[in-house]
C-alpha positions in Angstrom: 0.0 0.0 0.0 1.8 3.4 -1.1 3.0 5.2 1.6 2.7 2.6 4.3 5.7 0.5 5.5 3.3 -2.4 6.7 0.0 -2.7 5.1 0.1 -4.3 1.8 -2.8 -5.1 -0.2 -3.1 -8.9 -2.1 -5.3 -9.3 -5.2 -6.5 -12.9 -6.1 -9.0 -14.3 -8.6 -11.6 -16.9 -7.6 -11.1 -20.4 -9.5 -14.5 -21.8 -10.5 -16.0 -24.6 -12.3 -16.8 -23.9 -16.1 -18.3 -26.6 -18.5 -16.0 -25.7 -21.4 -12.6 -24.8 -19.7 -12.7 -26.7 -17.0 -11.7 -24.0 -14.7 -12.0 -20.6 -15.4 -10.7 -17.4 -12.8 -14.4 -15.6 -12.0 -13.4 -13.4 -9.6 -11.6 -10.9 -8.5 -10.5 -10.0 -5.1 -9.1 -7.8 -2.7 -7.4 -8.4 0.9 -5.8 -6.2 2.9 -2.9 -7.5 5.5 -1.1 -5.3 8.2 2.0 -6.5 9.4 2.3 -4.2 12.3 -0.2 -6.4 14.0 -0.1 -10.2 16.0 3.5 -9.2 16.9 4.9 -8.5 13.6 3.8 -11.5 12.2 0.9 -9.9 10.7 -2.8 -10.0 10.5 -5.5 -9.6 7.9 -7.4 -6.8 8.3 -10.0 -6.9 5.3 -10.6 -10.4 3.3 -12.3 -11.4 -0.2 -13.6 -7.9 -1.1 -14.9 -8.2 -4.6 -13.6 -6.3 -6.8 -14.8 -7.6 -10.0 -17.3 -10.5 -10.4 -19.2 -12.5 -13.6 -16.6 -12.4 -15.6 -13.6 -14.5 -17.2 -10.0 -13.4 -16.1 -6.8 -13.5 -17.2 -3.8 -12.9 -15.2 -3.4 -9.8 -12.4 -0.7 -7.5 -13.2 0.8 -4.6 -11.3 2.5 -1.9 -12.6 4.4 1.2 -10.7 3.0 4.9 -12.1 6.1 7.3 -14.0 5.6 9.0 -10.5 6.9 6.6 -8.4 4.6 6.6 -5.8 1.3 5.5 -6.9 0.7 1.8 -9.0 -2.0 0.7 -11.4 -3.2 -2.4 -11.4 -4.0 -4.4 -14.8 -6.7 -7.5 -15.1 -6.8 -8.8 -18.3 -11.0 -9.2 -18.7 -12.8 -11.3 -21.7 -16.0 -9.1 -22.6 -18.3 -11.1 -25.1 -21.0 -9.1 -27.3 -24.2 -10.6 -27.5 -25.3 -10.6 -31.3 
């Protein structure tokens, strides 16, 4: 998390079941960990809030803004046009 030395923030994507590929990422998450807590060992502080949801995902990237402080974060996202 910019500007913190101890609270970091994990995205993850939900594996479900999907007739045609098997498995397919449906899901994505956000949870929040501070690592100033339990001792240093760390606690979460904020699990499995959706983020985005009824979709199919690709892979989560994170990328560090030109100004060096802030970051974006890139989710590759199929969107299919009904016809």
């Amino acid at each position: 998390m910019p500007g913190s030395k101890n609270k970091y923030t994990l995205f993850h994507l939900k594996l479900d079941y999907h007739p045609v590929f098997i498995l397919a990422r449906t899901t994505l998450y956000m949870t929040m960990i501070d690592m100033s807590l339990n001792d240093g060992l760390g606690e979460v502080i904020e699990i499995n809030r959706e983020l985005l949801t009824n979709g199919r995902f690709g892979s989560v990237n994170a990328i560090k803004h030109a100004n060096g402080r802030d970051w974006w974060i890139y989710v590759a996202h199929e969107v299919r046009k009904q016809l």
